[in-house]
C-alpha positions in Angstrom: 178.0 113.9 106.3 176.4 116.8 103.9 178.5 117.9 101.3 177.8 121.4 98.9 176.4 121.2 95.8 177.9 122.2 92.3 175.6 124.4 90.6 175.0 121.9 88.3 174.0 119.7 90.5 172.0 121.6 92.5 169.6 123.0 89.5 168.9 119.0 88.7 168.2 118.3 92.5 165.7 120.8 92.3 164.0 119.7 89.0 164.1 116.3 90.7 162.4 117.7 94.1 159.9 119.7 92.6 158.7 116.6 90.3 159.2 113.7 93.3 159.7 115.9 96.8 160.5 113.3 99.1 158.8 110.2 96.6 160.5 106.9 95.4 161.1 107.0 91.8 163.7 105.1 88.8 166.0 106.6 87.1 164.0 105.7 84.3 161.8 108.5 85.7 164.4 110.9 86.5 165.7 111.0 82.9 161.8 112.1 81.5 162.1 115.5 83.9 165.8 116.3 83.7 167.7 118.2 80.8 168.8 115.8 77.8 172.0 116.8 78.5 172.5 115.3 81.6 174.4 112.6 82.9 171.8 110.7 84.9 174.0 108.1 86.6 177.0 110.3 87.6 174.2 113.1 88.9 172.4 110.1 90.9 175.5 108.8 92.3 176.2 112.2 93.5 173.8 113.5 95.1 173.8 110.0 97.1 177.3 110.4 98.1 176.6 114.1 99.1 174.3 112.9 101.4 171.1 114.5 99.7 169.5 111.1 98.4 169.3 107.9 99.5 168.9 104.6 97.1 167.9 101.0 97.6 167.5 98.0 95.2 164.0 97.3 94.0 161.9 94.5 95.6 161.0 93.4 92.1 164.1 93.5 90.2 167.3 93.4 91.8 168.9 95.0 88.8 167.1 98.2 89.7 167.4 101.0 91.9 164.8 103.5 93.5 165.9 107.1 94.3 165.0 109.2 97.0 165.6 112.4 97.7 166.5 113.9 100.8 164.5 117.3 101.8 166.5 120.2 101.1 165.2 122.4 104.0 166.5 119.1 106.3 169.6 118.1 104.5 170.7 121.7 104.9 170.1 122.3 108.1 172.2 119.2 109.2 175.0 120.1 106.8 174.7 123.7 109.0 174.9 121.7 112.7 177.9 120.1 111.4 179.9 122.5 110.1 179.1 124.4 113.3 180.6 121.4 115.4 184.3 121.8 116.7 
């Protein structure tokens, strides 16, 4: 299930989409193009529970995660078919 945004939220989802679109990346990564004044972990955690990213442990280090963003255009729509659903 798709979930709305914050406006918060949804200004750092689209720093992160225009930097990765629909890319693997860290969260190391994510912290270099987002505003210093974000919470990184709480915005990743999220956005996944919103629906608009997905996340998987790292084949090299099972400590770390890799992010992945959902497209918008997509994750949208489907939030729109559901809502429309009786």
């Amino acid at each position: 299930m798709i979930k709305h945004l914050p406006e918060w939220m949804m200004k750092r989802y689209a720093i992160l989409w225009n930097k990765f679109k629909s890319k693997e990346f860290t969260k190391e990564q994510a912290v270099k193009v987002l505003p210093k004044d974000s919470s990184i972990a709480v915005l990743l955690s999220e956005l996944r529970k919103a629906g608009w990213m997905e996340i998987k442990i790292s084949q090299e280090n099972a400590k770390k995660m890799i992010y992945k963003l959902k497209d918008p255009t997509k994750t949208f729509m489907k939030g729109l078919n559901e809502m429309a659903k009786p």
